[in-house]
C-alpha positions, 0 to 999 in steps of 0.5 A: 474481466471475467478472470478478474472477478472470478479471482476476486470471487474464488473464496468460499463464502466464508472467504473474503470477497468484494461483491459487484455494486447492485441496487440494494444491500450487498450479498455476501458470498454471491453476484448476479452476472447480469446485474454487472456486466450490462454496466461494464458493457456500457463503458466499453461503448461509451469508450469508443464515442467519448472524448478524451476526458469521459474515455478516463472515467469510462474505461475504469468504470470498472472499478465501481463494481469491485471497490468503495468509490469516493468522489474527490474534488481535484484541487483538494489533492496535493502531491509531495515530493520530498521527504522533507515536505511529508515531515512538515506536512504531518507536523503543522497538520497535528498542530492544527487537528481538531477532532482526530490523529489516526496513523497506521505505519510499520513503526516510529523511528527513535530519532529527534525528528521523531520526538518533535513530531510525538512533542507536537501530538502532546501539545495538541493533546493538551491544549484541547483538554480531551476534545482530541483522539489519537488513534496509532497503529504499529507492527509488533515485531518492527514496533518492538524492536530495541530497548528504545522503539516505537512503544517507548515512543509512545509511552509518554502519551499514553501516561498523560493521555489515557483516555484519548490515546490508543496504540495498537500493535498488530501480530500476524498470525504467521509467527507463533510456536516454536518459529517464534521461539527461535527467530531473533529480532529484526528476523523474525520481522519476515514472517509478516508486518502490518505495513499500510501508512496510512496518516489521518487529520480530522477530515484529511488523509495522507497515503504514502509508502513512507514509515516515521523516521528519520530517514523518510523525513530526510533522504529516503525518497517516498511518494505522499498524497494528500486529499483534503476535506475528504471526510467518507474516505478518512472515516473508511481510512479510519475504521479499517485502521480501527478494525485491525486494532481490534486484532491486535494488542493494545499498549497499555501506560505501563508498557506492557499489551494486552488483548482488545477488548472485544477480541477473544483469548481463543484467538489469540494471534500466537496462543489461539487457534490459528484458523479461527484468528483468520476467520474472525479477522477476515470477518471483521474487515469484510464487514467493514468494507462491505458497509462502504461498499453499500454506502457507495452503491449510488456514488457512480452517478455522480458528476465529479472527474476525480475517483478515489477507490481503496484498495486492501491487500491481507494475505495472511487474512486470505483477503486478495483484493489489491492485488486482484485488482492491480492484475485486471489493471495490467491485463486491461491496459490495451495497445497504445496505453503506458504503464509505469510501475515503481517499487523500491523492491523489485520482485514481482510475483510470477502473475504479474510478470507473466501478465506483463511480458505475455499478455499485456499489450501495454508498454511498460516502464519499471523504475526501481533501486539501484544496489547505491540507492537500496535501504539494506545497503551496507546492512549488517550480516545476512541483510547486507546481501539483500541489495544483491538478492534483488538485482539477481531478481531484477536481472531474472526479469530482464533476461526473460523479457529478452527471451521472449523478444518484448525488451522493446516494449518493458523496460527497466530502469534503475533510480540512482541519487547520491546519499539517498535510498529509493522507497517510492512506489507505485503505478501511473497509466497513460491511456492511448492518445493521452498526453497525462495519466488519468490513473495512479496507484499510491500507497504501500504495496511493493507489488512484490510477493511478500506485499500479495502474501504476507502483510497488511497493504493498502493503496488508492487507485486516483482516477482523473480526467482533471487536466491539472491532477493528470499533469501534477501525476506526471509531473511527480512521475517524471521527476521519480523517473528522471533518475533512472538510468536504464538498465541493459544486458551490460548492466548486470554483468559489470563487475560490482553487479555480480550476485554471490553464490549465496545470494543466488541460493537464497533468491531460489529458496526464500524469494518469497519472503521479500 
């Protein structure tokens, strides 16, 4: 726990940091030992007396130091399964919107499943005659792309819609000079995104690692959690989406973007200088999340069985949270517990992997894409090597778990679907002597380098001692997991399984952009 706060904390004060709960306003920069750990000494105690339900919540309570914590009623969260579930979801809840669409994603698709939905947000538009606010936050590399994308998308809504509508599309920072002269599109796409999804109604919020397109409506398996009636985490869903906003540019009607207006020329995310858009970036969301954090501060005394605790994740904006996080979550998980980790990009960064293979006592079960089930598969050029590229990486993790004799206890396996690509990702943990996970991480991170980083992240930690969520979590789990196949040593010396030359150089040089 120390590390973990040490870590969260490691920033100068000017940094990003999340301060531990207190009984007045929060301290930017500081925390008071004594302050924390007197509570957290608490829940170990109370670990060791309680019964399996207050075990749950006692062994996380943790989490109320570190996060914004939103009680959630159990019955109010919803799990979807399947693409075409996530698509009908998010048509009949903007036909049925009030007071507010907000969406945060990588970009919208182009295809008719997409023009339906942007049909149905019009439609809404119109029939409340300016009661409703649309709120979209894109990628401007991925947002850009082609002659028809994401802003052509959207133009019509804008035309129609000025005063209600506002389309964002975030810069990193990363991708100026002469890197962004000389980077094609698609290319220049590894440098950074805006990646969080984030899918907002009135008072409900949808959390997935599904983008708007056709492919994740269709056959590209995702996860898709909606908590309804949840208005203080859609309103802190909301203004961070807001806040990010402000650092990008807006699209204006005509097509073409501008800087927010409360945003500076002097820090401009490609022209201005480069250390003064982090710092005031930084500062912006840090303010942001403090507020919450404060709004919160009495929320752990309150009888619920069901937590929800965001978690955000901007490299790029020195902000390290999710992944801080994540790690005290691997490293805490004690003998006996069981981790389940998915991602459909298998490429953890070396603080996870070693936590996982050389200090967690916890058994591990990895679930990630077959090269059949990889989204670049069969991609044009370079990136049709990147499917290659990650069982080099995968295979990398499975021979040191050999090597240091734990292939007993972390174990992969690898999703395989005939005519479907694997996008799911995320943690579920079991908790020793539970049947159920009591926790799961859902959101956009892949838990790979490029999501610590390189791009803007976000997911939630649910945290439950209902026995209807923590059996709906497995049972989302296990249908995910069903389809994996284990992977062995024979695995990655099969033939079709043999990495090139190429792809190997690559994995040494550039892993870290993926």
């Amino acid at each position: 726990m120390q590390k973990l706060i040490r870590n969260i904390f490691r920033r100068s004060p000017d940094s990003f940091m999340v301060p531990p709960k207190s009984t007045g306003a929060h301290e930017e920069g500081s925390f008071a030992k004594s302050q924390f750990y007197p509570r957290f000494e608490e829940g170990l105690s109370a670990e060791k007396t309680a019964n399996q339900s207050e075990m749950a919540l006692s062994f996380y309570s943790w989490l109320h130091m570190v996060a914004p914590a939103f009680p959630v009623n159990a019955d109010k969260i919803r799990i979807l399964n399947e693409p075409s579930e996530f698509y009908e979801t998010l048509v009949n809840k903007c036909s049925n919107a009030h007071t507010r669409i907000t969406f945060s994603s990588l970009y919208l698709g182009t295809g008719d499943l997409e023009k339906a939905l942007v049909e149905t947000i019009k439609k809404r538009l119109v029939d409340l005659q300016g009661q409703l606010k649309v709120t979209l936050l894109f990628d401007h590399c991925r947002g850009s792309r082609g002659a028809i994308n994401s802003r052509s998308m959207v133009a019509p809504l804008l035309q129609e819609h000025p005063s209600s509508v506002q389309v964002s599309l975030y810069h990193t920072v990363a991708l100026r000079g002469f890197l962004r002269f000389i980077l094609p599109q698609r290319f220049n796409e590894v440098v950074g995104l805006q990646h969080m999804k984030l899918y907002i109604f009135d008072d409900s919020l949808i959390i997935s690692g599904a983008n708007l397109s056709h492919d994740y409506f269709t056959n590209r398996q995702d996860r898709y959690i909606v908590i309804e009636d949840c208005a203080d985490l859609a309103d802190f869903y909301a203004n961070l989406i807001q806040q990010v906003s402000e650092f990008s540019f807006n699209l204006l009607p005509n097509g073409s973007t501008t800087l927010h207006p409360s945003w500076s020329q002097a820090c401009h995310p490609f022209e201005g200088d480069k250390q003064m858009f982090i710092e005031e970036a930084r500062q912006r969301v840090r303010k942001s999340f403090f507020s919450s954090m404060s709004k919160t501060d009495n929320a752990a005394v309150k009888k619920t069985d069901t937590w929800v605790f965001p978690l955000i994740q901007m490299g790029q904006l020195e902000i390290h949270h999710d992944s801080e996080v994540t790690l005290g979550l691997l490293e805490r998980s004690p003998t006996g517990s069981h981790v389940y980790l998915a991602t459909g990009y298998f490429n953890l960064p070396k603080m996870y992997m070693d936590t996982i293979l050389e200090k967690s006592k916890a058994t591990f079960t990895v679930l990630t894409a077959h090269p059949s089930t990889n989204g670049f598969l069969n991609a044009n050029g370079v990136a049709g090597g990147i499917p290659a590229l990650y069982t080099q990486l995968a295979k990398e993790f499975f021979n040191k778990a050999c090597k240091l004799q734990q292939q007993d206890r972390v174990e992969i396996k690898e999703y395989i679907r005939p005519g479907w690509t694997y996008h799911g990702k995320g943690l579920w943990l079991t908790l020793p002597g539970q049947k159920f996970p009591s926790l799961s991480l859902v959101g956009s991170p892949n838990f790979g380098s490029r999501s610590i980083d390189r791009d803007l992240e976000t997911q939630i930690a649910v945290v439950t001692s209902n026995p209807s969520l923590q059996k709906r979590l497995q049972e989302e789990r296990d249908r995910l997991y069903e389809k994996g196949i284990v992977a062995t040593k024979s695995t990655f010396s099969k033939e079709e399984r043999l990495v090139p030359f190429w792809v190997l150089c690559v994995s040494r040089l550039f892993r870290r952009l993926f």
